[in-house]
Structure formats: C-alpha cells, structure tokens
N, C-alpha and C positions, 0 to 999 in steps of 0.2 A: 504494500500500500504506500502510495506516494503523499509526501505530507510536508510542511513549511513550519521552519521552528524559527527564532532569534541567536542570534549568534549566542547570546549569554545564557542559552537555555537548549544549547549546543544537545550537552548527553546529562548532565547532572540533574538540571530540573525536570527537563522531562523524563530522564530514567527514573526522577523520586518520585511520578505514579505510579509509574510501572512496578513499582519494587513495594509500593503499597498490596497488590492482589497477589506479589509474588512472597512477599515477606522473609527472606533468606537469612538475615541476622538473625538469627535466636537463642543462644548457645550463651550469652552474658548480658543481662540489662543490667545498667548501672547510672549511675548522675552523680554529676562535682559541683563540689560548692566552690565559689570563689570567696576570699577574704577580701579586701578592698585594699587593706591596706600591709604594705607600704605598694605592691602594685598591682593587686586582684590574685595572688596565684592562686591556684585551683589545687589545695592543700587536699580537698574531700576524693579526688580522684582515683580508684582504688588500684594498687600496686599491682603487677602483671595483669593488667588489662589489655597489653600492648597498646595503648593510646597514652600518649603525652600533650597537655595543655596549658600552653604558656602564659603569663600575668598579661592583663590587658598594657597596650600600648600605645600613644600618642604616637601618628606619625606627619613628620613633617620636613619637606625639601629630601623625599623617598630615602631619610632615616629612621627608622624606631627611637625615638628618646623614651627613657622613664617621664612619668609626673612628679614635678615638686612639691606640689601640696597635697600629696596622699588621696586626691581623688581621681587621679585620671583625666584632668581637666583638658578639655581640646578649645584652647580658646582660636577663635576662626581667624582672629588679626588678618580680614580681609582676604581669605582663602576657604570661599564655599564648599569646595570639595576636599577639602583635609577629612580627617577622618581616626577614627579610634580603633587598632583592631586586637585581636586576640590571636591567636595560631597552637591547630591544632597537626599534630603527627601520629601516622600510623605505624608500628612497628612491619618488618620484612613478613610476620606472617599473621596478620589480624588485617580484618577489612572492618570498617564503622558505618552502623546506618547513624543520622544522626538525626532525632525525634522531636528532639525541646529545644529553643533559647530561650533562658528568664533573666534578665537581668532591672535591678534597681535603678531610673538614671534620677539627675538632679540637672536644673537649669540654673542661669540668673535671669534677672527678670530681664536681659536685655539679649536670651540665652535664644538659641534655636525653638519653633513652639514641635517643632517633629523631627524625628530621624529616623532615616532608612536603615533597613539591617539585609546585609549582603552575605551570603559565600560564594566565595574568590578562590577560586585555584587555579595556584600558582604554575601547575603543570601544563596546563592547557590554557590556560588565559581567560577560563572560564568565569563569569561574574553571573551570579544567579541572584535575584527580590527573594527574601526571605517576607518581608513584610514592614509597612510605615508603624511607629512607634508615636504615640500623639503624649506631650508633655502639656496638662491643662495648667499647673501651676509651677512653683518654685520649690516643692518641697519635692520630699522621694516620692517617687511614684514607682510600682513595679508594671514591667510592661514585658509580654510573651506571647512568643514565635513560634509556636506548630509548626515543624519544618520536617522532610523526611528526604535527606542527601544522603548518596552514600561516594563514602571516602575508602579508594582503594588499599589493600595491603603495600606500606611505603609509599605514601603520600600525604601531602598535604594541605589544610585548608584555612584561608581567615576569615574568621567572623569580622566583615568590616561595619563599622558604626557612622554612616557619614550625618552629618549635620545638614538640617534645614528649615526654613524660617526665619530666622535671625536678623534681628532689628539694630544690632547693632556690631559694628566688626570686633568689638573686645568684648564681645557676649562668650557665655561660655556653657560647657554642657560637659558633665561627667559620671561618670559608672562609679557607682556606693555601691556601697555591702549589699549578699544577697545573690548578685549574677550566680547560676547554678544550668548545665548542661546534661540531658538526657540522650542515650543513645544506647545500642545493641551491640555488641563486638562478636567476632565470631573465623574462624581461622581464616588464615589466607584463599585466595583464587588467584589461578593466573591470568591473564590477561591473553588473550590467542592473538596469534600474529598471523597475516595471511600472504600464503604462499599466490601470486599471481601469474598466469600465465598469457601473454597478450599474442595475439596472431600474429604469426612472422610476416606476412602481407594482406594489408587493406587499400584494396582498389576505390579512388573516390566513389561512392552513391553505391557503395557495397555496405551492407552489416559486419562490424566486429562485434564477435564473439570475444570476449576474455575470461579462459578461466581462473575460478579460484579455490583454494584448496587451505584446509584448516580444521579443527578439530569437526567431527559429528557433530548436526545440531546446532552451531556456531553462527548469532545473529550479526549479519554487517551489514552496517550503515556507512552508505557511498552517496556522493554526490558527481554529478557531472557538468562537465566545462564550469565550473564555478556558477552554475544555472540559479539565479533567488531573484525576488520577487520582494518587491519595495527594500530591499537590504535585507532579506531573510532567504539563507540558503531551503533549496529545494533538495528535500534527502530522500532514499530510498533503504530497502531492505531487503536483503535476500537469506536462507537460513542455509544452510548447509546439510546435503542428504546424509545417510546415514553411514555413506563411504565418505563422509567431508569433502565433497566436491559441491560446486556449483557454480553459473556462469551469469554473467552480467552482458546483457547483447547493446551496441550501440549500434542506431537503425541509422539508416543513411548518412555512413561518413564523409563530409564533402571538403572539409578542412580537419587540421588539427585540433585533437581531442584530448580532453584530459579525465581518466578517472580517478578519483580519489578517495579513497577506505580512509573513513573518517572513525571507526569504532569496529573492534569485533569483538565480540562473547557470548559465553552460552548464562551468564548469571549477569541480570541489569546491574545488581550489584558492583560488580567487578570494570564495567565498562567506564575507559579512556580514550581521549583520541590519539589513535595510533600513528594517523596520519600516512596513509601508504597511496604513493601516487603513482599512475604511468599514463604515458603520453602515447596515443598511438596520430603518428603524419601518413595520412593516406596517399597513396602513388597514383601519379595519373595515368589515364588509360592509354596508350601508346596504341599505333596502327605499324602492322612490321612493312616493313620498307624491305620489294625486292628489285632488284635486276632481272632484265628478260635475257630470258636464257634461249638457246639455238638460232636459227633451223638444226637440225641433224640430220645426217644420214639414214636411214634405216638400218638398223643392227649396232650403232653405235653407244659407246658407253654412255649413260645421263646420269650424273648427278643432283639433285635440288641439293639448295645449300638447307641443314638442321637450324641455323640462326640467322635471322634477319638482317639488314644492313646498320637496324638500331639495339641490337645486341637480341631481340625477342628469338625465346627455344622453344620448340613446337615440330611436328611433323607432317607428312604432307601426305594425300590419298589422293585418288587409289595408289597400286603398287605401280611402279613404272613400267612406262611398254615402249619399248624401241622401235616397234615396226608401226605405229600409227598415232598420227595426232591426238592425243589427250589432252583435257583439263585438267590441272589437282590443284587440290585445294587445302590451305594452309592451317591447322589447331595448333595454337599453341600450348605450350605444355601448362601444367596446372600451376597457380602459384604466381602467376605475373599477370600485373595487370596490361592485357593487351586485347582485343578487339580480331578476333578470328574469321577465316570465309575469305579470305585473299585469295585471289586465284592467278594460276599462269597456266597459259597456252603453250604447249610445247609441240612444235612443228615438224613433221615428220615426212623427210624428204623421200620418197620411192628411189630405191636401189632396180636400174633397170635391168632385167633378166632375159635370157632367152637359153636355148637348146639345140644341143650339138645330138640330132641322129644318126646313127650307124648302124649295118647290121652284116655280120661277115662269117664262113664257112669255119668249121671246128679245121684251127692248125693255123686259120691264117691268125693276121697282128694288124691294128690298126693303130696310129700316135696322133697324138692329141695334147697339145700344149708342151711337145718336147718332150713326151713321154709313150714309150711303147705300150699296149694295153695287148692281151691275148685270153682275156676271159671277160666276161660282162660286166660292167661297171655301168653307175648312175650318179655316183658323190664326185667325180672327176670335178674344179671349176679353172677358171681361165678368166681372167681381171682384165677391166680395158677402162681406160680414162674417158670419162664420160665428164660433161657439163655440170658444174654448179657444185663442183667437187665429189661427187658420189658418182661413184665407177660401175660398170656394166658389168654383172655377171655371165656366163657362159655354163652351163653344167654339161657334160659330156651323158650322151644316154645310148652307150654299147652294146649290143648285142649278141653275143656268139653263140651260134646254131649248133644245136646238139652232134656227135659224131651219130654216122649213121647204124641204124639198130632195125633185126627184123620189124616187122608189122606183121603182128597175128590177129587176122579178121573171125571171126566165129559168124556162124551164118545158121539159123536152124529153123524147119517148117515141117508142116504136118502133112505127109503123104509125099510132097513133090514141092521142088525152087527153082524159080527161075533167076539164072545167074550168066550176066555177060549174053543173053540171048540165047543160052542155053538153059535146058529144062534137066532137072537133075532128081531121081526119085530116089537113089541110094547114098548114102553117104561116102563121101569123098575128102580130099583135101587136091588143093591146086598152089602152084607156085608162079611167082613173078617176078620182074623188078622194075619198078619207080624210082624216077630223078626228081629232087626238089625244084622249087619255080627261081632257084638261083643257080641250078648246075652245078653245084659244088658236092651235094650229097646225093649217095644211093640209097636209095631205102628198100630193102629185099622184103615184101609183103607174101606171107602165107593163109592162106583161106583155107577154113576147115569150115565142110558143108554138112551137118547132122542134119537127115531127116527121121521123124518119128512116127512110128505108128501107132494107131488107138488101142492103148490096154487099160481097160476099169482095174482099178483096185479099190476092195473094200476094205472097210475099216470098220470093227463092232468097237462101241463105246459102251460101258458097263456104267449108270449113275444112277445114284439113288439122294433122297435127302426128306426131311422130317417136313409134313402137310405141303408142302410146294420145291419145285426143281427149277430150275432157270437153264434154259439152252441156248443160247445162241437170240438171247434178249423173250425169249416167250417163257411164261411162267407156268408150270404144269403143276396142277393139285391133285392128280392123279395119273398110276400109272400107265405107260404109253410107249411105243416105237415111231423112232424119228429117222428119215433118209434125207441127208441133204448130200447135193452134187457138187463136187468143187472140176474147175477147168484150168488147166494150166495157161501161162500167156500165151502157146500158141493157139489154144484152141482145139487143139485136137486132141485131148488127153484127157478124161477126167478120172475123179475118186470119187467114190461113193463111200460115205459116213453113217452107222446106223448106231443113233442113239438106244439105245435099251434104258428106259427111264422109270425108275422102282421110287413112287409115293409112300412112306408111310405114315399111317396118319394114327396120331395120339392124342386125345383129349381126356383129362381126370374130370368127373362129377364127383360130388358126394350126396350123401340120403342121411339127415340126422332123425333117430328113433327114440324119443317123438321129438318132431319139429321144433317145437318149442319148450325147450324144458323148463322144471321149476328152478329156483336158486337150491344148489344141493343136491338137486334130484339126479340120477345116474342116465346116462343118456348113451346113446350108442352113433357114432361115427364111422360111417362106410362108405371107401373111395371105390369107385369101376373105371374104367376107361370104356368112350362111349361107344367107339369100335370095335368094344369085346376084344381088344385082344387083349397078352397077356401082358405085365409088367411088374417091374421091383418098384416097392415103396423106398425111397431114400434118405426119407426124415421126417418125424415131425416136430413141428416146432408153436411153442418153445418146448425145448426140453425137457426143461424140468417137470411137465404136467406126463408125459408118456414114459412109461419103462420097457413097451419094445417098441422102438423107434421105426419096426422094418414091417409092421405088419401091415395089410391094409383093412381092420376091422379096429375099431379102440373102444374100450368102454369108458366113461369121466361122469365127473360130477365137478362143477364149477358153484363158486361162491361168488361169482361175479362176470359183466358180461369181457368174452374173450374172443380175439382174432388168431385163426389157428391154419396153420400153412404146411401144406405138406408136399413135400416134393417126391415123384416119382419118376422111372426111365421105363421105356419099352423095350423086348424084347431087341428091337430093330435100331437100339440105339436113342434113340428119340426120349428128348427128357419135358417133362410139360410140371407144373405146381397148379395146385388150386387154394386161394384164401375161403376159409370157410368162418363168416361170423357169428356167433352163438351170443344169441340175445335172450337172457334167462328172462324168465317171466320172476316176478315176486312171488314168494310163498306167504301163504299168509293161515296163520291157525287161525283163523276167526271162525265161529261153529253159533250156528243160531238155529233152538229148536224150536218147533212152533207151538203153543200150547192146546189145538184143536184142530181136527179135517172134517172133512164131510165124503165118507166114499160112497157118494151116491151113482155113479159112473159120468157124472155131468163131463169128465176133465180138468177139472178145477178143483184143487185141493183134495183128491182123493185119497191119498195115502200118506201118512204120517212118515215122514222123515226127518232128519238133520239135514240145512242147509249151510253148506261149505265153500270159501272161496275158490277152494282145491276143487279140480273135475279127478285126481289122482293121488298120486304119491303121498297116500296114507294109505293106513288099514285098520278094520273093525275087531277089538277085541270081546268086543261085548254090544249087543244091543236086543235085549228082553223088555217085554210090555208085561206088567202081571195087572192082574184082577182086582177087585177090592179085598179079595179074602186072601191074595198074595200068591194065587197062583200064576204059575207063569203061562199065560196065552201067545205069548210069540217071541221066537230066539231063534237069531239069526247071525252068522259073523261076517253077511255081505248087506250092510243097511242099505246099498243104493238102493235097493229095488223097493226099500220101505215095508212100513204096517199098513196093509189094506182094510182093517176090521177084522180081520178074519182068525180063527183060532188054529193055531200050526199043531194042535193037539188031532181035533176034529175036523178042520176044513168047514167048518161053520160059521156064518155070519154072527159077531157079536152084538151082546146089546146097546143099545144108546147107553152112555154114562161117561164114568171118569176114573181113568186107570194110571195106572205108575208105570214108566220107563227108568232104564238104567240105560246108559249109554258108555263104551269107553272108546275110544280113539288114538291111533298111536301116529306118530308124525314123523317124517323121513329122520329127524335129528334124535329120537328116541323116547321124547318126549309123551304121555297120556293123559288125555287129558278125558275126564270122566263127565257124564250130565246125567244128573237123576232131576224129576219131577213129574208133574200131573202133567197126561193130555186127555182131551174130553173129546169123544164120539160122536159126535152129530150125525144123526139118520134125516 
C-alpha cells in the first residue's frame, strides 16, 4: 500500500502505531524519577535495565551547558528555538518502547505560555511532536505526554523541550522536581540489511525489475526518484516471501532512476533508516548499423558479420544459401538494448553451366580437359572465365558401352510361334549375331523357343474351421466342395483346385431345473450342444461354486443372484462358452391359514388349506384336522391338495361345524415351523 508521511515522522512516529496493535516490549516495564536538582538526573532508573538517562540540559550555540540556578532555566535571550533537552541511550542489547513523558515545568511571568515536547534522533535526523504543553500560570504545573516510540538496541534519543509564546526575550521556562519516564525494555533485534540486486541492462521505456533479498518476512520501506508530495516523501512497502526474496518493479524507465530502502525489518520495533540506495541509467535503444554485403557468385563462401557497425550482437536467419538470392534478417542477442528486423539482400549471381556429351565403344579412351577418361564419368568439370567475374562450368557426361555379352531371348507359346516368319510347334533354340547402332560391338543373341502343351493338374485342398470357412473371399457355414480353375500366362495350361470344405458347427445351451429357483433352493444346471454333437466341458466358472469343473450336469444352490460361465470344446476342435444368469427368486416362510371354507363344489374356497409364498421347496410334516371329541378326520403329509370336508377314515362328507388342525412345515434351511387352531365348515 502506497502512502505519504512527513519527513519527521519518517519511521519513528509512524512505527509508534504500528507497535501499539503489535506490542513487542514486554519483558521489563519500569519508570525514572528525575530529581531536579543540581540537574534533573534520573536517580529512580533501575540498574540493568540497559537504558541510561541523562540530567536535563540547557542547550545553546549547539552546546549542552549545565543550569546555574538549579532549575534548568532556558532563558530565550532572543532565540525562539533554543531548547531544553534530556538524552536517553540504549544498551548493545535492549530495545525501548517509550510510553510516558511527565514532567513539572515552571515559567516567569514574562516566560513562554506553551512548549513543544519532541523526540529527536540523532541517528537519523529524525524529529517527531510528542505533544504542546500549555503553562496557565507561574507556579509548577505538571504536564504529560502519552507517547509510544521505540528506540532501537544502541541508540539514541532526546526528549527536546522547545519554548513558545514568550512575551519577553529574558522570559524564562524551566523543568522542577517531579519529571518521571515510562517505558518497556526488552532484548535486542537486529536491524536486516538488504541484499539488492539491480538488472544488469535497462532499455529506456523498459521495466526494471530489482531484486531484493533479506531475512523471511522482512518489511521494507522504499521510496522512489525522491517522488513527495507538498514536501512529504511518497513511500512504499514490500514484505519479503518466505525464501526472503522479493522484487520492486520500476515501470517505464525513460531516465535515471533512483531507488532507495529507507527501513527494513521484521519487528516495527526495531526499525531504522538504513538508507540503501541504487541508481539504475537506462541505455538507449540503438538500430544496428550494416554494410551491404555482395553480389556473389553462386557456390561462394558468405559471411554476415555477428556484430553490427555500432558494436550491436545478435544473429541472422535463415541459415545461409549460396546458390540463391535471400533475405535474413537480423535479432539481436538478449541483453542490449537494440531494435531488431534489419534486413539485407544478399544477391546471388548464376554460375553459368552446361554439358560435355560423349559416348564410346568398351577399350576405346576419350580426354576431356587434359585428361584421359576410359570408363564412364559424370563429376569431370572444366572452368572458363565468364563475365561479371563468375566462371562457366562445363561437366563432362561419358559414356562407355558395355563389352559385348551373349543375348538370351526366351520365347514360349501354347501349341505353336511364330518367329522371324516362321511357325514353330516344337521346341527349339536358334542362334545369331547383332552389331550395335555404333559398330563397335557384337552382340551374339541366343533364342530359346518352348512350346507347351495343355496338361490339367489337380490339386485337392483338405479345410475345415469352426461354424464358417472363408475360401478364396466366400464365406461357407457349411460343408461343401469347391473347383476353381487357374490358367497360366500363356493361356494354355490350366490347374484345377478342389477345395474339400469341413463346417463344424458348435453351439452350448443350457436348461436350469427349475427355471427359477428359490434363494437356497438346489437347482440343476444342464449344458447340450445344439447340434447334438459330442463335447468336453472345460470349466466352470467361478470356481469356487463347482467341485467337478469337467462335467456337463451341476447341481447348486445359491444364496444370491449369480452369472455362471462355462466353457466347452467339440469333439472337432471347436470351442464355444455360454453365460448362464441365475436370478433367484426370494424365499419367503410366510404361511397364512384360513380360518373357514365352504366345499360346496362352487370353486371358490373349497378346501381348507395353508396359503404359502412358496409354490415349493418345503415339505409337510404334519397336517391333521381332528373333530371336537379329538378324533382325527384327516392326515395327510402332502397338504397341497388340502381338506375337502371329507373324513380320510370313511370317505364321508362331514358335518357343518368347527374343528382343530395341527399343521407342521419344514423349510429348505431346516427350519419348522408349526400352526395349530380352529377352522369352521361351512355347508
């Protein structure tokens, strides 16, 4: 945050708010009484406190005298700004906040009616308002300063007393008994110094950057170009990260700048002006200055020069080309201030060329630029002074023709060729000899005439593969024989190809008994292949539910639903899996008996039974209807079918009434569970 203080309120006054919310002295409060007389010493001051406080003192023509008359008297003898001061000192390792001035003063009536009370430090040049002191009469008055400075370890401060008001120049004003000082002492702090690093080059209307470096956490307070506002510097502040680095940027440098670390620290306490300055003079932007370089020849060496005529270093693009007029264009290197994108044309003269043809019989010799040649060459060249200083090439481009070598012609047709005007239906060979179109060589050519005759050959091809075959791009899903004809390039030969193509087809189902089982209930698992034929079971999975993994029948009982995979191979090779999902149904023992029927034959409610969520996977241990007099009319250990009324004694219709059942029920988990009570007969 940027902000405007008073030169005399530099670091002291204003660090003495700051040091109010921070409060760092605390380790010794103490207060000294001063005696007044013979010159105020400050006798109450307690002993290792590291602060020493001197007798008040009269100063005049910038000496310290004692006073004569044992009061301290500052008489003005026509010098307004004289003054009375005190002087306090910090030991090498105690720093002092300082909280109170009280002192006694006394006037004459012709005495000062007020006086200022200042701390002055003498380090820094610092003058800070303590506070006006109003004097209403001639007697003692005590008059006190709420003040909160802090005065670093080995330093010092004066309480200066100036006079003002004063009606008359041999008025006079002086400190009686009573003056007494409050304040915190508390060990030393250092004071941090800071390390600055400024940029080795600032181009005018460039940013410098300057780093700075000093403890973690370390507040400094900079000002720049000496920048304030009605006579009040403009200061700033930056903190230092937790590697104690941080940097101060100056935007648009167009002249010479100055920054200057006016305070660093991490305790307001502690803080002094350090006073650490550096000047950064920005360079101005330079344009590199070249010479035009060529024409060249084609092929010639080119150099660009790496530094300009006015010292600028930088490099040039593209990379250099000797055989064609280019542009490049000049960057200079990093670090200078210089203005880049110069360019130079570099002119590329044509080296004029041409071509020495020759072509000559195996043994002879041809010469060409004073040198004999007897085998083929094309890099030969030959130099001639041409115009504009770039010389005419010549390349030599020789030939030499093979020694001569038979010629074996092959010749071959179906049945019969016609050759030279003759017709030839048996196989032969003829002989000749050819001159080249130079007369230098023979060439001895042999003709060998094959004629062929038509013989099929077949070929059986034996393939098989699992539900589909692929031949010759058709795809067969069953088995089949395939004849394809092939012809030689003359034409008069062919093969006959007979595929023999063996489908076998493998598909697993399965059948679960019953479809839907209970949770628990035992179920039966049975794979077929649906083309009957035979095959090995390979696995089922997961594992861990089966103990023969190779069978194709399983019996299970699951407690939850399961995806069950089972791989098998056909006899023929052919391997196929099937996912089988087994969605249990819930079991549920819920048993609800009814307490009445009516078996009239209507269909509706005829027969007394127990109603079950189960259509299965239970069993009946018990289910007897007795009588009133407790005989038993009907016992059965298959309840689906129910009590019809009827007596399983007699096969008699029973009477209307109200009889007792026993029920027991057993449950896949082992569990039985029993119902006795009344059901009533309705006719």
């Amino acid at each position: 945050m940027k902000y405007i203080m008073f030169v005399f309120f530099l670091i002291f006054s204003c660090l003495g708010t700051m040091i109010q919310a921070q409060i760092p002295l605390t380790s010794n409060t103490w207060s000294g009484y001063a005696d007044a007389y013979p010159h105020g010493n400050f006798t109450a001051v307690p002993t290792g406190s590291g602060v020493v406080f001197s007798q008040w003192r009269r100063y005049n023509n910038s000496t310290y005298q004692s006073a004569t008359d044992g009061y301290n008297s500052e008489n003005l003898n026509g010098n307004p700004v004289g003054y009375i001061a005190a002087y306090i000192k910090t030991d090498p390792n105690t720093s002092l906040n300082l909280t109170q001035v009280s002192l006694v003063a006394r006037r004459s009536t012709t005495g000062p009616t007020y006086f200022r009370a200042y701390c002055y430090f003498p380090t820094t040049g610092v003058l800070s308002l303590m506070g006006v002191g109003y004097l209403n009469s001639t007697n003692n008055e005590t008059v006190t300063f709420p003040t909160n400075y802090c005065i670093p370890a080995n330093d010092s401060v004066e309480i200066r007393l100036v006079m003002g008001g004063a009606t008359s120049t041999g008025g006079t004003f002086r400190v009686v008994n009573g003056t007494s000082v409050s304040g915190t002492t508390n060990s030393s702090c250092n004071v941090q110094s800071v390390v600055i690093n400024p940029p080795a080059t600032v181009c005018i209307g460039e940013d410098a950057v300057i780093s700075l470096a000093t403890a973690p956490g370390t507040s400094i307070v900079y000002n720049v170009n000496n920048q304030n506002i009605l006579g009040q510097l403009i200061l700033d502040t930056v903190v230092t990260s937790s590697s104690g680095n941080a940097a101060i940027t100056l935007h648009n440098v167009t002249g010479d700048s100055t920054l200057k670390i006016i305070s660093a620290f991490k305790n307001p306490c502690c803080a002094v002006n350090i006073i650490q300055e550096v000047f950064i003079t920005p360079h101005p932007i330079d344009t590199p200055l070249f010479s035009q370089l060529g024409p060249y020849c084609s092929g010639s060496a080119i150099t660009l020069p790496a530094t300009s005529a006015n010292g600028i270093n930088g490099a040039w693009s593209p990379a250099i080309n000797n055989t064609a007029t280019t542009t490049y264009t000049f960057t200079p290197a990093a670090g200078q201030c210089a203005i880049g994108g110069q360019s130079m044309t570099i002119q590329i003269s044509p080296a004029l060329t041409g071509t020495e043809t020759a072509t000559i019989c195996y043994g002879q010799s041809y010469t060409f630029n004073g040198v004999t040649y007897t085998t083929n060459n094309n890099t030969a060249t030959d130099t001639f002074p041409g115009t504009g200083g770039c010389d005419s090439i010549v390349t030599l481009n020789l030939t030499v023709l093979n020694q001569a070598q038979p010629l074996v012609v092959n010749l071959e047709a179906c049945k019969e060729l016609s050759y030279n005007n003759q017709v030839y239906t048996e196989s032969t060979v003829l002989h000749d000899t050819l001159h080249s179109v130079l007369g230098c060589d023979s060439i001895y050519r042999e003709t060998r005439i094959v004629i062929h005759n038509n013989n099929a050959t077949l070929v059986q091809i034996d393939t098989a593969g699992c539900d589909a075959v692929w031949v010759n791009g058709v795809r067969y899903t069953a088995s089949a024989i395939v004849t394809d004809t092939f012809y030689n390039i003359l034409g008069c030969d062919s093969l006959y190809q007979q595929y023999n193509i063996t489908v076998n087809r493998f598909n697993m189902q399965y059948t679960l008994e019953p479809e839907e089982p209970y949770e628990s209930e035992p179920f039966l698992i049975k794979v077929t292949d649906a083309f009957e034929g035979d095959f090995e079971v390979l696995g089922w999975y997961p594992e861990d539910l089966f103990v023969s993994p190779f069978v194709r029948q399983q019996s299970l009982s699951l407690s939850q639903d399961q995806e069950i995979k089972v791989l098998a191979r056909s006899l023929a090779g052919c391997d196929d899996s099937v996912l089988i999902p087994v969605k249990l149904r819930a079991y549920s023992k819920e048993v609800i008996v009814p307490n009445a029927f009516t078996p009239n034959g209507d269909g509706r409610n005829d027969v007394f039974v127990p109603k079950l969520r189960l259509d299965r996977a239970y069993s009946t241990s018990e289910f007897r209807v007795y009588n009133r007099y407790g005989q038993v009319v009907h016992s059965t250990a298959n309840m689906n079918s129910g009590w019809d009324g009827t007596s399983s004694v007699n096969g008699k219709q029973l009477d209307q009434g109200v009889y007792w059942y026993s029920i027991s029920i057993i449950f896949l988990d082992g569990t039985v569970k029993k119902f006795t009570g009344e059901v009533t007969l309705i006719r």
